[in-house]
N, C-alpha and C positions, 0 to 999 in steps of 0.2 A: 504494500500500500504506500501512497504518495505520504509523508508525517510533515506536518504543517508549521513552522516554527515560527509566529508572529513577535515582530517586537516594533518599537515605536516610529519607523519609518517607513519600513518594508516588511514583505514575507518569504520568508525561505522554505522550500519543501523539498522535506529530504526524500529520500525511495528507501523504505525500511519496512517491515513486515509490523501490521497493526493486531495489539490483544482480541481485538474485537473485529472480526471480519465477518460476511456473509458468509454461508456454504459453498464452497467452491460450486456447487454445480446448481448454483439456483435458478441460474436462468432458466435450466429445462425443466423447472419445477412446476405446480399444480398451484392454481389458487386455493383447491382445498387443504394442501399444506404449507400454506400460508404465504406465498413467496408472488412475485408479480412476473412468474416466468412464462416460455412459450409452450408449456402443456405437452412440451417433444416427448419426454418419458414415457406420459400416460398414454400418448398418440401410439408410441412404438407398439407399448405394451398391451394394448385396448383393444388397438382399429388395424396398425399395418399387423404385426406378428409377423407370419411367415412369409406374406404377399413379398413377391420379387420386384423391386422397381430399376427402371433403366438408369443407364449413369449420367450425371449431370454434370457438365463441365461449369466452374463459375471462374471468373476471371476476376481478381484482387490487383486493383490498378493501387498500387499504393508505392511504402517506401523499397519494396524488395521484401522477399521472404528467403527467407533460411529454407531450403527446399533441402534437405541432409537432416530437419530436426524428427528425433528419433518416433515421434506421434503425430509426422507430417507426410514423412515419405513416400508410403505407400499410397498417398492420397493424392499427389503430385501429379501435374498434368505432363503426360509426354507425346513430345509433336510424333505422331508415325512417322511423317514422311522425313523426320531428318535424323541423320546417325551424327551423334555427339564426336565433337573435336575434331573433326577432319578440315574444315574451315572452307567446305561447299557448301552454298546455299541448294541441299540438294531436294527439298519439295517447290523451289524456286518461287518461294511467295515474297523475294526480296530481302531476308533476314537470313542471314550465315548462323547456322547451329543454332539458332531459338530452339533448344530443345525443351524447354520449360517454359517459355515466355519471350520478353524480349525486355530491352531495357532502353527507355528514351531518354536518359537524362545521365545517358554514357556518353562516352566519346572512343576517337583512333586508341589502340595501345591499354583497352580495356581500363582506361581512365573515367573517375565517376562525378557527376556532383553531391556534394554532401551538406552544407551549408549554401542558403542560395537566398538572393535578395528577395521582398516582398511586392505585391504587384504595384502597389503604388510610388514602392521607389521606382520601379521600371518607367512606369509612367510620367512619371517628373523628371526623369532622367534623360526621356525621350524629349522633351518638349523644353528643355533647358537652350541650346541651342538658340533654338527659334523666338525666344521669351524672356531669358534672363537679362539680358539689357535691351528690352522693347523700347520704344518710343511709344507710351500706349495712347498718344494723343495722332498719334498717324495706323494705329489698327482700325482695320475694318468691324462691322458690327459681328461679326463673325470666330472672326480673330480675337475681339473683347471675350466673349463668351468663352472661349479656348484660355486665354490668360486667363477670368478667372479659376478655370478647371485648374491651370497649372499654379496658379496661387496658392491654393487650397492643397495642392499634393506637397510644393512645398513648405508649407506650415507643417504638415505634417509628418513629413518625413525629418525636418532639422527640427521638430517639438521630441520626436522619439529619440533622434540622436541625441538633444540635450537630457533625455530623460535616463539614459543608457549610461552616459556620463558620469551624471549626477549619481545613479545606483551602485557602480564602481567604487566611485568613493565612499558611499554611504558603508558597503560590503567590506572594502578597507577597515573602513572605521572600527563597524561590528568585528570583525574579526580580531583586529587588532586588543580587545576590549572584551570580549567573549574568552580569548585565550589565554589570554594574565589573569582571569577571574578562575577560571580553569586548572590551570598552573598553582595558584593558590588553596584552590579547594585539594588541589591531588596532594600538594605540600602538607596540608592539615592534615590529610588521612593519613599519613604515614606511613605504617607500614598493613592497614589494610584499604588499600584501592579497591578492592572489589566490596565496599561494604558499603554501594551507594543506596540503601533502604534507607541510609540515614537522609543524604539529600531530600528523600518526600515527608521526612514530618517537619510539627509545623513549626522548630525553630531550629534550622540546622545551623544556623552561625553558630550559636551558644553550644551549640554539640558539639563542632568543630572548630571551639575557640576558635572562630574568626570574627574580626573586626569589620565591619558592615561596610563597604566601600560600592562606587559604581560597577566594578567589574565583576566583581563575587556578585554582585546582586542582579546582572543579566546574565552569568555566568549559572546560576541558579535558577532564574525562570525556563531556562533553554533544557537544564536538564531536566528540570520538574517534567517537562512538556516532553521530551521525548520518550522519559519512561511511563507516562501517564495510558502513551498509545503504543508504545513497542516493550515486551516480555525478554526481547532478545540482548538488550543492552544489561550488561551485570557486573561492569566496571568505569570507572573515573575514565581508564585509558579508552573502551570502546566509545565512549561519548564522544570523547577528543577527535578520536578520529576519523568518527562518523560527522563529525560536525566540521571537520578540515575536510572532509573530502567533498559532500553538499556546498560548502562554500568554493572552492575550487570551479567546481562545476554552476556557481552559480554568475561566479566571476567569466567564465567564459562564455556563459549563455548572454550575458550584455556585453561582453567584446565582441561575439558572433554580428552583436545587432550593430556595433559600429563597423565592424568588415567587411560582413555581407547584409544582410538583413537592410538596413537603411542607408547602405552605401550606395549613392546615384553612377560610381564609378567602377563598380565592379560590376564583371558580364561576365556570366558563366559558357555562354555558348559560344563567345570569340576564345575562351581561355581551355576548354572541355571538351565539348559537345562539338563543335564546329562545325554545326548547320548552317544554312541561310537562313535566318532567322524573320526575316521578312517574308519568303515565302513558305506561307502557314500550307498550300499544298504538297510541301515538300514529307513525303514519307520516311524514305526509307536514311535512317542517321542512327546512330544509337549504335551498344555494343549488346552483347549476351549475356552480361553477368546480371542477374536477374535478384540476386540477396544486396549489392551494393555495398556501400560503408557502413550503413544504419538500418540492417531490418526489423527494430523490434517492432514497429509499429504494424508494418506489414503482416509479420508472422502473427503476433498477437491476433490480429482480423483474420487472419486464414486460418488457424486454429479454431475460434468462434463460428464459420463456417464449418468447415470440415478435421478436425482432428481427429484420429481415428478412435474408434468406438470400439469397448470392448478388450480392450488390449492391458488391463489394469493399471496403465501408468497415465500421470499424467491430467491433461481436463480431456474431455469431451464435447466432438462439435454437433451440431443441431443435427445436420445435413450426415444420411449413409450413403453410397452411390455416389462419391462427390467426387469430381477433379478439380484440383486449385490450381489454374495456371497464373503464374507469375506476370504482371506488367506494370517495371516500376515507371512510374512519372510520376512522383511526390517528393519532392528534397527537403531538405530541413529549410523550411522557407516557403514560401506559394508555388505552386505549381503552374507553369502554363499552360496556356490553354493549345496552341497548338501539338500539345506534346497529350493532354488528354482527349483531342480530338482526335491523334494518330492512334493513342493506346484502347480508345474503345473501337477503333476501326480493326485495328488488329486483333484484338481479340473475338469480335465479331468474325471477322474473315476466318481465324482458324478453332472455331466450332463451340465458343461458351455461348450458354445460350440464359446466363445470369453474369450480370458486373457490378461486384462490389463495388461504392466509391465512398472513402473518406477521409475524405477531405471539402474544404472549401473556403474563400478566400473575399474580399467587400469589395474587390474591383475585378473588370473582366479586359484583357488586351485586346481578345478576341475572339466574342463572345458568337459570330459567325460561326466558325469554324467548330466550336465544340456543337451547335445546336445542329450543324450539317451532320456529326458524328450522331449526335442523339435520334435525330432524322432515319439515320442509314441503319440504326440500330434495330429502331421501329420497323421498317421495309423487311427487317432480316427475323423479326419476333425473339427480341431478345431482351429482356428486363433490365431496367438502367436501378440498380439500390443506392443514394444518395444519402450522406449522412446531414442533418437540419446543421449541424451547428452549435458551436460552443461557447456564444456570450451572450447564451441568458436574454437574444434579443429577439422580437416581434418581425417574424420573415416576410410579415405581411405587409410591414413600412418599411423595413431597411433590405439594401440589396446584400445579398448572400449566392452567391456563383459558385460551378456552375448551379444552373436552376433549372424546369422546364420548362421556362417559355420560351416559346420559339420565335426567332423574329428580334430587330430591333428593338430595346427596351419593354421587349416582353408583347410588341403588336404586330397584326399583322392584319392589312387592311381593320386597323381600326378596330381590332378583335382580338383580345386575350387569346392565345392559342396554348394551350400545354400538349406537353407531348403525354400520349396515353399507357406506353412503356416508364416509366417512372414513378419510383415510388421514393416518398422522402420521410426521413426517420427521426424521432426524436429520442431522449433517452429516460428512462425510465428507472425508478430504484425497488432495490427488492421487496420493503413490507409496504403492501395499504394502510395508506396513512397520508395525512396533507403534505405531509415530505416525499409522497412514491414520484415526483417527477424532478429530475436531476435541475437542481438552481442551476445549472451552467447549462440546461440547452436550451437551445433555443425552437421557437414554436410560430404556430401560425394557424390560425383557423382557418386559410385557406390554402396556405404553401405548405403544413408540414401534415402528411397522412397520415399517420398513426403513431404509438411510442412502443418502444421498444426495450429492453433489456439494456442498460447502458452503464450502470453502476457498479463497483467492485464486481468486476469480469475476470474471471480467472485462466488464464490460458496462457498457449505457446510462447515461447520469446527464442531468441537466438541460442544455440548453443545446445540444445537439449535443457533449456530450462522452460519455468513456467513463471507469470505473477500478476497479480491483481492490476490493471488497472479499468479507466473507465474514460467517457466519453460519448457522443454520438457517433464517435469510429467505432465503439465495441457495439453501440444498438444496431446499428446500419449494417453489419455482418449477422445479429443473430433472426432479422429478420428477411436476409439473404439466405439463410442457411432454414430458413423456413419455407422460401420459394422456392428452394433448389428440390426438397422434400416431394411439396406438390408437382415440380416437373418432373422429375420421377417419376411418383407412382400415379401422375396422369398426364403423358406424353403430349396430350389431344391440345392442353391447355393452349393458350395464346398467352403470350403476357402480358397486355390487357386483361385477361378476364384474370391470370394469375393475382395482378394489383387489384381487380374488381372483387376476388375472393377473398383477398386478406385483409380489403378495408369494410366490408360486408359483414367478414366474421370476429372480429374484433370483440374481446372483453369491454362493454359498454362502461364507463366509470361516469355516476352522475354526481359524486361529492365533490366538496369544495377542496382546492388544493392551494399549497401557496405558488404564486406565481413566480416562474425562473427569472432569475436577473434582480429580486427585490429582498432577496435575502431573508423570508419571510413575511416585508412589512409589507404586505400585497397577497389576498387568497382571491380565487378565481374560481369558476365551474369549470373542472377539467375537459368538459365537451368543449370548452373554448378555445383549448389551444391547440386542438389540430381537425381536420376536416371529418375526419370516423367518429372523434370523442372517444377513442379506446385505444383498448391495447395489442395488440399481437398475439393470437392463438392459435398454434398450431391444428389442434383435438378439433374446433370450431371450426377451422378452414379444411381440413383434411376431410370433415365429415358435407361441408359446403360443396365440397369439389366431387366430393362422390355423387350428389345428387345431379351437376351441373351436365356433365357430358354432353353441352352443345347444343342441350334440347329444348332448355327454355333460359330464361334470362337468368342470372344472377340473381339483380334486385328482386325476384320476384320469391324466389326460394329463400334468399338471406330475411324476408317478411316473413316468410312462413315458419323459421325457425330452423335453424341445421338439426 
């Protein structure tokens, strides 16, 4: 679990394993044993049983997966047509040895991106040139409108740089002042270090004749705080250097944003990738290495889809029958869009016929291009899973990309169009209660379709390990790995009526919850913040889709009851 260590400026969160955690496997649990999961168990156990379903390839466009992890392999997509390492493109779909997947955000010499700027710096970056020393009294009315666009990108891109700065130092400081208070308390102990029960009661100065000073005194709230949530800490020294190495890592996450992240002058794809990056129909770029520098985020999501079932080790994913093919276009930073307009093209082209996606980003470069993918997708019957988004905001005022509307700013002659392939995801926590919808996702009563599993998720990571994290990236796979089910064991389906069934059959929630993004001071009627009002259920869609076989409508049967 992410452990949270606030003090009076900022917050730091460390990656340490929490006392108090969900069931590892709750997401496939039953509402009647209390959990807000997708009812996959009791579906297995109930409705499929023996029934044999066909295999479903899904495609995880994300950071890279660890395709070698020990509860992944088997599950792993492989291209037939091509024989690994010979360095012919030999089913000649363009891509040399994709035996897994492919990889857009490689370059020549198996070179990767791993940190990469965000889109709004791209955007201000671009329009610097043409703008930063204008004469705005000789632009046209045209031109005005564009300078303000670029005014606005950079307010905000040199507000984050100074913000990044600032946290730097502030991290300094803590640190600096964290660790002499530290230092002091391990001096006080003596010669027993491991005897920090004493740091939790409620006068440990006095136990540890120490003298009350500012370092000992945030040197003591920090430990208080981490053994409050972690069992695993049982010495002075693990604090230290569980707390040196969070910081470490926290110091580099705001240098990333002055390097990459909000640097107007850095370009991944003249230094990396070395595409033409203007022409957004340009396909074929990229190398093969399909895990990259950073796959935890990838593996985690394909785990959540498909890890294998069965095999006692490990978690378990929703989806049996499953193949996870690999397609990284997610860096540590936004992703672009020509690069996931080529990865769903691809993927589409060599045979998933569900695609993960999460991620998402508040600006689009080229918002074309991906909606031509989303478009080609549809044509080909293939289900687009999108994850809503993680700042707790209203999808139905603020832009979050990609999205499905199709068309410029979402019109097209003057008419909302959504694509009918697309499903978007919110996240969800495991007890019913006004806290079951995750404060960090974000919603929409009319952009986000149903919620999903999204909270302390327990699965894959790189390496043959496993660990809890959460998001709209972990909800947006487990109700992938719930479509992937129904095309299975019902081929016939369309992925239209696949989205028509999961938002049909959906667990109905009419209570009040508190609204994400307000911390609480806001409850809402959960029918509010997404277009179904419910949740994802496997048992209910599985039993929807048995009655459907094409003969009568959806809506008509989802009335009468699964």
């Amino acid at each position: 679990m992410r452990l949270i260590i606030a003090f009076a400026c900022f917050t730091i969160i460390l990656n340490t394993a929490s006392a108090q955690m969900a069931p590892k496997n709750w997401y496939h649990l039953d509402a009647t044993e209390g959990y807000n999961g997708t009812s996959s168990y009791k579906t297995f156990t109930q409705l499929i049983k023996d029934k044999v379903g066909k295999t479903v390839v899904v495609a995880i466009i994300d950071s890279g997966i660890d395709v070698e992890h020990e509860d992944l392999k088997a599950n792993i997509w492989k291209n037939p047509g091509e024989i690994a390492g010979n360095g012919i493109d030999d089913d000649k779909n363009g891509y040399v040895d994709d035996v897994h997947g492919w990889n857009f955000i490689g370059g020549p010499g198996g070179k990767n991106v791993g940190p990469e700027t965000y889109e709004v710096t791209r955007l201000y970056s671009s329009m610097r040139y043409k703008y930063e020393n204008a004469d705005v009294e000789k632009l046209s009315k045209e031109q005005k409108m564009e300078y303000e666009k670029f005014l606005n990108y950079k307010t905000e891109v040199e507000g984050e740089r100074e913000k990044a700065t600032a946290q730097l130092q502030q991290i300094a400081a803590f640190e600096t002042q964290v660790i002499s208070g530290m230092n002091q308390i391990e001096s006080a102990m003596g010669e027993n270090p491991n005897n920090v029960e004493i740091l939790k009661g409620d006068d440990p100065l006095t136990s540890l004749k120490l003298n009350d000073n500012p370092d000992v005194s945030i040197a003591l709230n920090v430990a208080k705080q981490i053994m409050k949530q972690s069992e695993e800490i049982t010495s002075i020294g693990q604090l230290k250097e569980e707390l040196i190495t969070v910081l470490a890592e926290e110091k580099q996450g705001s240098q990333n944003k002055l390097d990459y992240a909000y640097n107007p002058d850095y370009d991944s794809r003249k230094l990396i990738v070395k595409d033409n990056y203007n022409d957004s129909s340009e396909r074929f770029y990229g190398n093969n290495d399909v895990e990259g520098p950073d796959a935890l985020h990838g593996t985690h999501v394909a785990g959540i889809v498909g890890a294998m079932v069965g095999n006692e080790i490990g978690s378990e994913g929703i989806a049996r029958n499953v193949k996870l093919m690999s397609v990284r276009a997610v860096p540590d930073g936004d992703e672009r869009d020509k690069d996931v307009a080529n990865a769903i093209i691809y993927a589409v082209d060599n045979g998933a016929s569900i695609i993960n996606m999460s991620f998402g980003k508040a600006y689009s470069w080229d918002k074309k291009a991906v909606d031509e993918a989303v478009k080609y997708a549809a044509d080909q019957d293939v289900l687009l899973v999108h994850a809503a988004g993680n700042s707790g905001q209203d999808n139905d005022a603020t832009d979050n990309f990609p999205n499905d509307y199709l068309g410029k700013h979402g019109f097209i002659f003057k008419k909302k169009c959504h694509a009918d392939n697309w499903l978007e995801v919110g996240a969800l926590s495991y007890k019913p209660s006004e806290d079951m919808v995750a404060g960090f996702s974000n919603y929409g009563k009319q952009n986000v379709d149903l919620f999903s599993p999204g909270v302390q998720i327990y699965a894959t990571t790189p390496g043959d390990k496993y660990q809890y994290l959460q998001g709209t990236s972990m909800a947006s796979p487990a109700a992938a790995g719930v479509a992937a089910v129904l095309r299975s064991y019902y081929p016939s389906l369309t992925a239209k009526q696949v989205k028509e069934i999961l938002m049909k059959s959906v667990v109905p929630i009419n209570t009040v919850v508190k609204k994400p993004g307000t911390k609480g001071a806001q409850k809402v009627s959960f029918t509010e913040l997404s277009a179904s009002g419910g949740t994802i259920n496997l048992y209910n869609a599985f039993q929807l889709a048995a009655k459907t076989k094409g003969k009568k409508k959806i809506k008509e049967l989802a009335n009468k009851g699964a």
